[in-house]
N, C-alpha and C positions, 0 to 999 in steps of 0.2 A: 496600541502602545508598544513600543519595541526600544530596548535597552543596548547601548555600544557601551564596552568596558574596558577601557586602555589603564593598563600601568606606565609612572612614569623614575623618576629621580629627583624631579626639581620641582618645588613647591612654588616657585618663582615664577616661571615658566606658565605652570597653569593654571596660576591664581590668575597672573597678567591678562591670558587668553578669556576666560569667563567673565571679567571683569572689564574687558576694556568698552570705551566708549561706542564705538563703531556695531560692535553687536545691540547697542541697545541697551544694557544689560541690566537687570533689575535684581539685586541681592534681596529674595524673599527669606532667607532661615539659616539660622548657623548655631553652631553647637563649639564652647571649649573655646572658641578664638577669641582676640578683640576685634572686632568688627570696623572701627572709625576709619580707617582706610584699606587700600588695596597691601601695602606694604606691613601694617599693625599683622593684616592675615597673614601673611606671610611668615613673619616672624614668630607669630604662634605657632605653625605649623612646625617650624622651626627647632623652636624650643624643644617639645615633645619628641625629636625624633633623636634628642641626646640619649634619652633613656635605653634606646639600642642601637648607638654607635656602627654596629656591625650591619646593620641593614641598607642596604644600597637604594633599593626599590621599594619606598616609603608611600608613592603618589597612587592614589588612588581617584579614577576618573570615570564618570558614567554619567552617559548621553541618554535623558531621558524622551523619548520623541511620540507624540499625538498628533492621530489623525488630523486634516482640516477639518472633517467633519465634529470635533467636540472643541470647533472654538468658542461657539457660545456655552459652553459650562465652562469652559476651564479659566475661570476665574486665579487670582495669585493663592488665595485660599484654598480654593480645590487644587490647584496643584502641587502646591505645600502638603497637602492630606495625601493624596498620591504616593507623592515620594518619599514622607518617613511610612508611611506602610514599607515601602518597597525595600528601605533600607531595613526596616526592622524584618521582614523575610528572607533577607540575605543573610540576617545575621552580622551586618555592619553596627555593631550597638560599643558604646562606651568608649568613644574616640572620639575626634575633632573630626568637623566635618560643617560645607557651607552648602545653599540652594541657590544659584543664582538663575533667572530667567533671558533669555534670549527673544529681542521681538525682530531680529534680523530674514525670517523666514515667515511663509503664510502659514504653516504647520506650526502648532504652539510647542515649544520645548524647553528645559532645561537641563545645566551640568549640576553634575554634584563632585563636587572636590571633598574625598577623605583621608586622613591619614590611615595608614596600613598598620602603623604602631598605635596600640590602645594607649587608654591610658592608666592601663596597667602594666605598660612594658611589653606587654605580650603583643604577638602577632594577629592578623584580624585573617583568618582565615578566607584563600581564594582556592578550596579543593574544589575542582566542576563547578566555578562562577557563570559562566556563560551557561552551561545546561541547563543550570538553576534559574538563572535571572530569567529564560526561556517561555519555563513554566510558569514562573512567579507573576508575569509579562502578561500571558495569557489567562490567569487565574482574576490580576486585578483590571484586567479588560472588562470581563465578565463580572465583574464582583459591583464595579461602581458604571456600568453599561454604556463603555467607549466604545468607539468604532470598532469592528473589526475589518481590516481592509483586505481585500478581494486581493490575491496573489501578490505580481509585481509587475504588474500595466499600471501602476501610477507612481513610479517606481522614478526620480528624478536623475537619470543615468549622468549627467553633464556633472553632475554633482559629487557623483563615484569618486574613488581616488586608490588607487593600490589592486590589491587581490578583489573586491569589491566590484571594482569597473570591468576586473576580467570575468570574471564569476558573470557579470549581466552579461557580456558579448558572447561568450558561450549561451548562455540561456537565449538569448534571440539568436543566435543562430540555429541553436537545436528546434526554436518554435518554427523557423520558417523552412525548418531542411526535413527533420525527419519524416512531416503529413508526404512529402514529396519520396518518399523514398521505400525498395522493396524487400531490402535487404541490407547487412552489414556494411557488405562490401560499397553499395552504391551510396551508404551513409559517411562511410570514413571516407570515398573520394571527393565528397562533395564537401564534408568541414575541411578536408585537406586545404583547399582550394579557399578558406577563409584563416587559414593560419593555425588548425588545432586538429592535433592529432588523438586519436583513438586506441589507448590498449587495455587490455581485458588482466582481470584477476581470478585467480585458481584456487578453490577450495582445497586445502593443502597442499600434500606433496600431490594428487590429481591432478589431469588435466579440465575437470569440470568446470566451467566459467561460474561463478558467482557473482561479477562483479564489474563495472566498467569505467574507465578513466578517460576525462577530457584534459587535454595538456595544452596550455596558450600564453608565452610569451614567460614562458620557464615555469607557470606558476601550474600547479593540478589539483583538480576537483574530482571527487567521486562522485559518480551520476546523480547518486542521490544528497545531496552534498550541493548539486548547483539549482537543482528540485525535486520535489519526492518524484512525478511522475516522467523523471529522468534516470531512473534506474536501470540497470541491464535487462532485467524482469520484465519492467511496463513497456520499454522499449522495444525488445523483441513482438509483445502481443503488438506494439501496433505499426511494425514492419508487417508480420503474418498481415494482418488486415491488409494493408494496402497489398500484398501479393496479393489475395483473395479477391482483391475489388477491381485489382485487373484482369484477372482472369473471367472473374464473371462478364466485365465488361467485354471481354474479347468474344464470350456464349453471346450474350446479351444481344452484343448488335448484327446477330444472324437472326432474332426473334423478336427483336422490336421491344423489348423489355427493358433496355439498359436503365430509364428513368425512374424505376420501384427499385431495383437494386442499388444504383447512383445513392440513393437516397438513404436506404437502407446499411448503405455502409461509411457511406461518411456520418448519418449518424453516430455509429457505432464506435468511429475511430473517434471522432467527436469525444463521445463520453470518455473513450478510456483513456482519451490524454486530459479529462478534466476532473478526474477520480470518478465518475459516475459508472455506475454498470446499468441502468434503466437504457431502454432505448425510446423515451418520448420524442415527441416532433416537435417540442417546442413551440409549437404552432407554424411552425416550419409550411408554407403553402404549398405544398404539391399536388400533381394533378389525380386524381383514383384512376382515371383512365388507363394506362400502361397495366393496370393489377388484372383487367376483367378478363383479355383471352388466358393467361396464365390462371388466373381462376377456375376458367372452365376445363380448359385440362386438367388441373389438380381433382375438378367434380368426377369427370371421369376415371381418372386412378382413383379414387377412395369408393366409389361405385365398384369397379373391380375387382378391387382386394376387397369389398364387405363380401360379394358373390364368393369368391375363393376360399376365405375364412369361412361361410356362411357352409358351404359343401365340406369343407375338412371335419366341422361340428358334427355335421352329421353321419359323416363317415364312421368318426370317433364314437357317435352316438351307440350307429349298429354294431361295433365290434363290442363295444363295451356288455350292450344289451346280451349277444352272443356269449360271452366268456360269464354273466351271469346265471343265465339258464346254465349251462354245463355245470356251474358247480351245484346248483340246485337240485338238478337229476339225481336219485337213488343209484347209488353203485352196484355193478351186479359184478358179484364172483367170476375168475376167470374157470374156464370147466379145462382140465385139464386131461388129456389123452391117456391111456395105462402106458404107453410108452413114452409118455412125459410132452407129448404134444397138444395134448388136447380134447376133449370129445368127453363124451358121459362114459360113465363103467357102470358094468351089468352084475349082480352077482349070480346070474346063472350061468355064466357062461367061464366062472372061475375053475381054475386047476385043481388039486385036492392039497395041494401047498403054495396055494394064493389065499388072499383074502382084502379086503378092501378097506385102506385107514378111517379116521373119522373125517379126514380132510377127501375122501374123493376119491382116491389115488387106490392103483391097483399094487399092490407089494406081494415080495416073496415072503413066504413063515421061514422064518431061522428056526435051527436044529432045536429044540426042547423046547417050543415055545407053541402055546396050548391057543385056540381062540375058539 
């Protein structure tokens, strides 16, 4: 389910467009009008918008559009249940307002035409409509178990019209250029070459990039803006990659390896242009062959470093064991000389004013000092 939300000025205008024959058009629900023709609506519309004179931009317009996949639920009933849900989460309540259905498309849809003046005079609040309608979007996908559609590969480009049409030329260009490309530089030559230039944003007054802009045909989109995985961020990780996978490839095809690597990383860029971070194989068929001599060299490196590690263990072992015993050992007193070098002292072999401390040592007797 996905919501387009135009304002306009003329009640005239886009009662006409929802209402005319050529669509098909089927008025399932209305609220405040007289309904018996296209022109009665009008007029009611009308009416109501004397109450604020001073309001220019009265029209309120929203395209409500469902998967092909729920055309068998989406009966005129269920779609009427849909869309006052939808209006009552926007907050669109207590104004004029019609449902008309559209059978001009294979994809089931309707407009809803409301006025923007209640009918209380007051205005109908559009602070962050679009943000809002977003979630609300995604909330009642899930709430009443609509399709959810897989990016924008079913995406009817011929159909585009304005910023819309540009926004998709960009995004297929960016799907068919960036897998191809190793770097910035060889990326802004290559959109050059399709009409849309490349420049970057700076986290404040820095020079740090944060941020990157596609420009096409006057109009510009921020990377993330034309898709999430168009970012400056996701971008760069999958430049890195393909530098990466040429480079290996260049190791590669000296050892006969390139097809386990080949593999291994266009998985890899794979996922990360598709938000995934897993690297499964999707059952992806490749051959195990290319892994086996690379295998066996890898048996041998981990054989050699357990050896290497296995000897440092026990290096560590003995030193440890060593520095144990030492502290365990009984400490023996240093013997220290009478003349302060070292060795045992005798007391027979004392002066008659020497005498020998408690600690060992040979000392002179000071003048009046008895032992």
């Amino acid at each position: 389910m996905m919501a387009k939300i135009t304002k306009g000025h003329s009640f005239g205008g886009a009662v006409r467009y929802v209402m005319q024959d050529k669509k098909e058009a089927k008025l399932l629900d209305s609220r405040g009008v007289l309904a018996n023709d296209k022109q009665s609506i009008i007029n009611s519309f009308r009416l109501q918008c004397q109450l604020r004179p001073d309001v220019k931009v009265m029209v309120g317009h929203i395209s409500l559009d469902f998967s092909v996949e729920d055309v068998d639920k989406m009966s005129d009933d269920f779609m009427v249940k849909v869309a006052q849900d939808y209006l009552q989460r926007m907050n669109i309540l207590n104004t004029q307002f019609i449902i008309a259905r559209h059978y001009d498309r294979e994809h089931p849809h309707c407009h809803i035409i409301f006025n923007r003046i209640g009918n209380n005079g007051k205005m109908i609040s559009d602070r962050n409509d679009r943000v809002r309608s977003a979630k609300i979007c995604r909330s009642l996908t899930e709430k009443y178990h609509l399709h959810l559609a897989n990016g924008k590969d079913h995406v009817h480009r011929d159909r585009l019209r304005g910023a819309d049409a540009v926004k998709y030329r960009i995004y297929d260009a960016l799907e068919a250029i960036v897998p191809r490309c190793r770097n910035w530089d060889e990326l802004r030559t290559s959109l050059a070459k399709q009409g849309i230039t490349v420049s970057f944003t700076c986290r404040g007054t820095t020079t740090a990039i944060q941020g990157v802009v596609f420009e096409k045909e006057g109009l510009r989109f921020n990377g993330s803006k034309v898709d999430r995985k168009y970012s400056y961020s996701k971008i760069s990780t999958v430049l890195r990659q393909n530098e990466m996978h040429q480079r290996r490839e260049t190791v590669n095809g000296s050892f006969g390896h390139g097809d386990s690597y080949d593999y291994e990383i266009q998985s890899q860029r794979k996922n990360t242009l598709s938000g995934q971070t897993s690297f499964e194989n999707d059952g992806h068929p490749y051959d195990p062959e290319p892994f086996d001599s690379f295998h066996s060299g890898a048996s041998v490196a981990s054989d050699l470093l357990t050896d290497v590690a296995s000897g440092v263990t026990n290096a560590a072992g003995t030193i440890a064991s060593g520095i144990a015993n030492a502290m365990m050992a009984t400490p023996t007193e240093p013997s220290v000389s009478p003349g302060g070098g070292g060795g045992n002292s005798n007391s027979d072999d004392l002066a008659d004013d020497e005498y020998i401390d408690e600690y060992g040592v040979r000392r002179k007797k000071q003048r009046g000092m008895h032992r």
